[in-house]
C-alpha positions as CSV (number, residue, x, y, z in Angstrom):
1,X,-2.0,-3.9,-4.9
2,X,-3.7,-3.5,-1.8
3,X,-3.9,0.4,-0.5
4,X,-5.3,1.8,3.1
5,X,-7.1,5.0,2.8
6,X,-6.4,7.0,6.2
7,X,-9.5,9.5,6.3
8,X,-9.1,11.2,9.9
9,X,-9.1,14.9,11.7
10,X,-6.2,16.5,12.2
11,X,-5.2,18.2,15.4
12,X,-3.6,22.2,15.0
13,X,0.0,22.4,14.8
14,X,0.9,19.5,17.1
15,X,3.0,16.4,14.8
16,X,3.2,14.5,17.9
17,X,-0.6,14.5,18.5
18,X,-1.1,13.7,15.1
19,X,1.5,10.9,15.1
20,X,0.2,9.5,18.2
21,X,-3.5,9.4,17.0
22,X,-2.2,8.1,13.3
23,X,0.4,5.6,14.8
24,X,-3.2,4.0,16.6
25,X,-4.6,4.2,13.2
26,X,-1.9,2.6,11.3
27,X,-1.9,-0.1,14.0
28,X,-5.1,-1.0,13.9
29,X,-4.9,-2.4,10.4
30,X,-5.2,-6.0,10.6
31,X,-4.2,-7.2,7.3
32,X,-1.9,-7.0,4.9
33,X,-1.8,-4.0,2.9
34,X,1.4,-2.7,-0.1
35,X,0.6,1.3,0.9
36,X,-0.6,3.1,3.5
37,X,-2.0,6.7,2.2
38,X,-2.5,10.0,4.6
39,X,-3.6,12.7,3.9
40,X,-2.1,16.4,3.2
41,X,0.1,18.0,5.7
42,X,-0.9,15.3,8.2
43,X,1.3,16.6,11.2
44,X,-0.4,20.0,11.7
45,X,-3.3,20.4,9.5
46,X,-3.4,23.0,6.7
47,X,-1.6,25.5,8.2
48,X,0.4,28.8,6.6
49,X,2.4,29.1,9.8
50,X,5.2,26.8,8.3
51,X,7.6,28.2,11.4
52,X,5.8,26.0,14.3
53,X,5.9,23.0,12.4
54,X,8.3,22.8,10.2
55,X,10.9,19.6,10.2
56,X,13.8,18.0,7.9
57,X,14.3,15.2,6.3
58,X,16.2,14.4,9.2
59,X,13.4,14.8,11.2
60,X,11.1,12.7,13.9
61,X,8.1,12.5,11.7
62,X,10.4,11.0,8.8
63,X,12.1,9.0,11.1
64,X,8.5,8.0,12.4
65,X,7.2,7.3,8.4
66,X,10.5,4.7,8.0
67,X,10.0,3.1,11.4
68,X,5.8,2.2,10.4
69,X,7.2,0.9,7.1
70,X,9.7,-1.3,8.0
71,X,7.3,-2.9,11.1
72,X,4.4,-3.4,8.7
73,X,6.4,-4.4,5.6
74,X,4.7,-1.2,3.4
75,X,5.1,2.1,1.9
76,X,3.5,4.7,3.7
77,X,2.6,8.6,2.1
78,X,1.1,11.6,2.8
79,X,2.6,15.2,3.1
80,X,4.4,17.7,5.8
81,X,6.1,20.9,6.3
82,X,9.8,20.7,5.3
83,X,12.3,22.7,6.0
84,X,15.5,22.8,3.9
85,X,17.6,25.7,2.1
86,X,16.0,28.1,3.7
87,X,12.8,27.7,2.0
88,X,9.7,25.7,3.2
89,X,7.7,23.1,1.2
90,X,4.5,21.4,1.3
91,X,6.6,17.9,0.8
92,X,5.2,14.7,0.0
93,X,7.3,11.8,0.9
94,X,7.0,8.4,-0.7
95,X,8.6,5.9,2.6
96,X,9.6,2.5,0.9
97,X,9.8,-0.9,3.7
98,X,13.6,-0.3,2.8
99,X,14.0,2.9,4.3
100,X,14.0,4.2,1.0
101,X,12.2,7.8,0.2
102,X,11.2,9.6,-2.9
103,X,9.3,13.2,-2.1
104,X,7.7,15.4,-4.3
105,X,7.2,19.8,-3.3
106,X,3.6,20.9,-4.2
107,X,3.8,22.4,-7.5
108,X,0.5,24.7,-7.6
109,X,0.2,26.2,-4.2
110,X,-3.3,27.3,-3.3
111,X,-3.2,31.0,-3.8
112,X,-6.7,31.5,-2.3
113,X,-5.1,30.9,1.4
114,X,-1.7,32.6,0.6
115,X,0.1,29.3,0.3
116,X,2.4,30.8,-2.3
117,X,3.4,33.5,-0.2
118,X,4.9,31.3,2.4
119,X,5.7,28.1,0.7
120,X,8.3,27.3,-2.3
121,X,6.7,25.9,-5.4
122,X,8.2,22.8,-6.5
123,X,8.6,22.0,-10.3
124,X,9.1,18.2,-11.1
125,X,6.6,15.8,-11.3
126,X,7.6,12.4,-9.5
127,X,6.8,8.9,-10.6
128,X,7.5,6.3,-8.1
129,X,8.2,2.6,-9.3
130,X,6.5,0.2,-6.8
131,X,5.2,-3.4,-6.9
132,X,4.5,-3.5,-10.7
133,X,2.9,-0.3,-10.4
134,X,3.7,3.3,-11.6
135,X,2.3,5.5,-9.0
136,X,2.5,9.5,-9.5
137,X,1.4,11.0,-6.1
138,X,0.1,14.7,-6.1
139,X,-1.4,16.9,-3.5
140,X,-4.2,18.9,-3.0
141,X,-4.7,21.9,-5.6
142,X,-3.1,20.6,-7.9
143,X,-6.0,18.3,-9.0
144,X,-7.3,21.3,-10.4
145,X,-4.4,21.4,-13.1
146,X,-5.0,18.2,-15.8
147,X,-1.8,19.2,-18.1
148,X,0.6,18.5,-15.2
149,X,-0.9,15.6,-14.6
150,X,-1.2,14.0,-18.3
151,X,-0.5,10.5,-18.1
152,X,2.9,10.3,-20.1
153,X,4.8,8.6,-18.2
154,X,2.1,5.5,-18.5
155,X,1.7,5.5,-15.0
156,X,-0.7,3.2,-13.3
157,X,-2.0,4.7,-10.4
158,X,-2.6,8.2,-9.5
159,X,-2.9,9.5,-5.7
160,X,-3.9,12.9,-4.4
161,X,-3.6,13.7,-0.9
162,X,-5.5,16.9,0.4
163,X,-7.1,19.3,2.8
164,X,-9.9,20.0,0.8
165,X,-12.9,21.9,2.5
166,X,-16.3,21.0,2.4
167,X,-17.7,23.8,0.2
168,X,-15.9,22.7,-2.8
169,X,-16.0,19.0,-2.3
170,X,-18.4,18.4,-4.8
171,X,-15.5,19.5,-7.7
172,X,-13.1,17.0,-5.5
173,X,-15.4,14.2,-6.9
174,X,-15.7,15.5,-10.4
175,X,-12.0,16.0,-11.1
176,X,-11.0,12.4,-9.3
177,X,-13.4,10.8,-11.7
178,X,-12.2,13.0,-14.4
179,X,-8.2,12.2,-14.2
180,X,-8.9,8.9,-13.5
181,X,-10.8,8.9,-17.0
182,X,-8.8,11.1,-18.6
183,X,-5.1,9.5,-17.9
184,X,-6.7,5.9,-17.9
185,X,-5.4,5.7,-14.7
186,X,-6.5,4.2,-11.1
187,X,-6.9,6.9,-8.9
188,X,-7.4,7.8,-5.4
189,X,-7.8,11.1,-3.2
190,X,-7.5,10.6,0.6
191,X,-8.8,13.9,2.2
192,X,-9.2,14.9,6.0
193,X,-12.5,15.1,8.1
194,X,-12.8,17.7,11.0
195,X,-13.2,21.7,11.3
196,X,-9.6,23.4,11.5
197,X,-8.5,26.7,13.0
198,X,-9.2,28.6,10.6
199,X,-13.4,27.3,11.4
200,X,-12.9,25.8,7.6
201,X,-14.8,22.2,7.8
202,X,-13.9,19.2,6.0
203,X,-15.9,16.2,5.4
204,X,-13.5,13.8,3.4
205,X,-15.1,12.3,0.3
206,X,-11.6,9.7,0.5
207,X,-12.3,7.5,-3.0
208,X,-10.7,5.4,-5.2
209,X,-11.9,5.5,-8.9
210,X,-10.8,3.0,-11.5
211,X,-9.6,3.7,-15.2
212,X,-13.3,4.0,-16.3
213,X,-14.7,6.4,-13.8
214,X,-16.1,4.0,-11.5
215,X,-16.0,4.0,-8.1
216,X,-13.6,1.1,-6.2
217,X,-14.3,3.1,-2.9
218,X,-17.4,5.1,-2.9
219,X,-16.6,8.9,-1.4
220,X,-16.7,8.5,2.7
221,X,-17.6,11.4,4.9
222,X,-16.7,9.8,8.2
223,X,-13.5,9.1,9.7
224,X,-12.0,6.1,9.1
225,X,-9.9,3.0,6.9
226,X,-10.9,2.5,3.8
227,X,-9.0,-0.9,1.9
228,X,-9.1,-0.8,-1.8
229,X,-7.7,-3.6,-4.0
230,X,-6.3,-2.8,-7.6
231,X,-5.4,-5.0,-10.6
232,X,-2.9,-3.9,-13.0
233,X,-3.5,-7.1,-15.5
234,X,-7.1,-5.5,-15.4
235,X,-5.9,-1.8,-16.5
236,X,-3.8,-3.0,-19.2
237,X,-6.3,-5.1,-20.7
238,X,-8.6,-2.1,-21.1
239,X,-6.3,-0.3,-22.2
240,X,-4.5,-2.4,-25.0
241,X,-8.8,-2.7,-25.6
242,X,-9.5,1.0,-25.8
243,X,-5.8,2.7,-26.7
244,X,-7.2,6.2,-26.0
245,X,-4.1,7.2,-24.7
246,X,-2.3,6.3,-28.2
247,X,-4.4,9.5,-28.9
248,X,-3.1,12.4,-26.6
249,X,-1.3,15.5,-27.2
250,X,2.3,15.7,-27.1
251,X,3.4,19.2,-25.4
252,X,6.5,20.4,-23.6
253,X,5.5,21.8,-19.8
254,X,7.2,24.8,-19.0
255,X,8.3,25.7,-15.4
């Protein structure tokens, strides 16, 4: 499977900026790729005023996701402010070539910037079937969490997309290489680059680790595209070879 990493800046609370300047992006990729990952909230930046940005599922941005697939025969993530019930999520949407989507609501919202005060938690983890591959995408904070993330599901591939600010981008790198390891899993973080405005500065580190901790895409601090290439017949090799996951805890995860 062939992935594009989209590592860019995000402009404030303006989706049609930011679809504009990713639509360029996304266009610019010359070859073929199965997935196109952005990063978290990728319409307005990291923002806790969910009011000025907020869409549905009905909404241009989704329409905009379905329209990229379709033209470049791909699925395309990343995550945006949803509005629906009432409530506001941090949603990530998984956009099949068909049209097709799967999403997935932030489960651990960063409490540090008061994301639980304006955002709904979601509670189910979501693995998505695609290519041959079992993909379970999750955003952000929650890489800080390895019990919701325990591979048992015997997915494949695991993606976090994030605004994840320079100060603490040196735990981004451990924990990546740490699930990946963990979970036997490929895994992949696509962060942003830029300062936001709240003055909080982010320099990417966008990476792909493989199922032994090594790095397919070393950690990147400028913007840009970054095409990684992972083998399944690879993965199951080592683990058939190594079987650590016939080892793990069994546990029941509470909501």
């Amino acid at each position: 499977m062939k992935i594009a990493l989209i590592q860019t800046p995000l402009f404030w609370e303006k989706p049609n900026e930011n679809r504009a300047y990713l639509s360029d992006k996304i266009n610019s990729i010359s070859q073929y790729v199965d997935l196109i990952v952005l990063p978290e909230m990728f319409t307005s930046g990291f923002t806790m005023h969910p009011q000025n940005v907020a869409e549905t599922m009905q909404g241009e941005t989704i329409s905009w996701l379905k329209e990229i697939a379709n033209r470049k025969s791909c699925a395309i993530i990343g995550s945006l402010v949803i509005q629906e019930n009432g409530n506001y999520y941090n949603r990530l949407v998984f956009v099949f070539p068909s049209g097709e989507i799967q999403h997935y609501d932030k489960r651990h919202l960063f409490t540090l910037a008061g994301e639980d005060k304006v955002y709904t938690s979601g509670t189910d983890k979501m693995i998505v079937d695609y290519k041959g591959f079992k993909i379970c995408p999750l955003i952000c904070y929650d890489l800080r969490f390895p019990v919701f993330s325990r591979n048992v599901e015997d997915y494949d591939v695991l993606i976090y997309v994030a605004n994840w600010p320079e100060p603490r981008v040196n735990a981004w790198d451990i924990l990546l290489k740490a699930r990946a390891v963990e979970n036997m899993s490929y895994a992949i973080g696509v962060n942003r680059v830029g300062i936001d405005e709240n003055n909080l500065e982010y320099v990417g580190h966008s990476q792909a680790v493989d199922f032994l901790g090594n790095h397919i895409q070393e950690p990147q601090e400028t913007e840009g595209i970054f095409i990684v290439e992972f083998d399944k017949e690879k993965l199951i090799e080592t683990r058939s070879k190594l079987a650590f996951l016939n080892d793990r805890d069994n546990f029941l995860l509470s909501h």
